[in-house]
Residue, then its C-alpha position, 0 to 999 in steps of 0.5 A: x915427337x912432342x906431346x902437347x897438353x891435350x894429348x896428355x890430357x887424353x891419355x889421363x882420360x883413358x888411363x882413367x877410363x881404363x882404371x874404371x873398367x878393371x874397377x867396375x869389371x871387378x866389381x861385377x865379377x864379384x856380383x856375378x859370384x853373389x848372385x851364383x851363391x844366392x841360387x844355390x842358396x834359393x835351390x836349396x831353400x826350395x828344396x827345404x820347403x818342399x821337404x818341411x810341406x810334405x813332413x806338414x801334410x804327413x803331420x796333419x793327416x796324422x793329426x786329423x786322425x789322431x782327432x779322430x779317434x779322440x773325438x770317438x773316444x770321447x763320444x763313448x764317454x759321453x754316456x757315462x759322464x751322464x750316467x755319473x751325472x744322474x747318479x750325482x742327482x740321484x745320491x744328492x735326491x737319496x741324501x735329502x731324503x733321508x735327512x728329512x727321514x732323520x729330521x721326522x724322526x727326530x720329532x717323533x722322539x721328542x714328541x714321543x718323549x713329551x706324551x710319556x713325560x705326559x702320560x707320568x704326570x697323568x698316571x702320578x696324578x691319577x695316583x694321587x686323586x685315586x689316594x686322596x678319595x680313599x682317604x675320603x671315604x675311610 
């Protein structure tokens, strides 16, 4: 039996054929493995999210509460932040009244104490008119 050029040519065709089925078989068994591992993973990706979207809707309703009562808290407040705002005023109005008080009083002081000065010197100078005509009439 002899084998001619083209018959081993064919049977490096198939060998070569061969070789590329195990390669691209292996290839594919290593594909079907990854793409087993990334449902798995994807499964309990999901499974994740579903358990973090329920802890976030537990989170947000106790949140939603939580505003809730501050926004109350905060609405019974308002009247006494007002109340120390009208007190605030009120202190400022009392405060410039009575510095106008002070002031009023200040001038009445001076003022008082200039008609005494006045009145000295009008009383020394009656004093010495008064003398001066007894004088005048011995």
């Amino acid at each position: 039996m002899t084998i001619t050029f083209g018959q081993i040519a064919g049977l490096i065709a198939a060998l070569a054929f061969l070789i590329l089925v195990v390669f691209i078989c292996t290839v594919l068994k290593h594909l079907v493995t990854t793409v087993k591992e990334m449902n798995n993973s994807i499964q309990i990706l999901t499974k994740d999210a579903n358990s973090i979207a329920g802890n976030v809707d537990e989170l947000l309703v106790k949140t939603n509460v939580l505003m809730e009562d501050v926004n109350h808290k905060v609405s019974e407040l308002d009247p006494l932040f007002k109340t120390a705002a009208e007190l605030s005023e009120s202190v400022s109005d009392l405060n410039v009244a009575s510095r106008s008080m002070a002031d009023k009083v200040v001038r009445s002081t001076e003022s008082a104490a200039k008609t005494s000065a006045a009145l000295r010197v009008g009383k020394m100078a009656l004093g010495f008119y008064q003398r001066h005509k007894q004088k005048q009439s011995k």
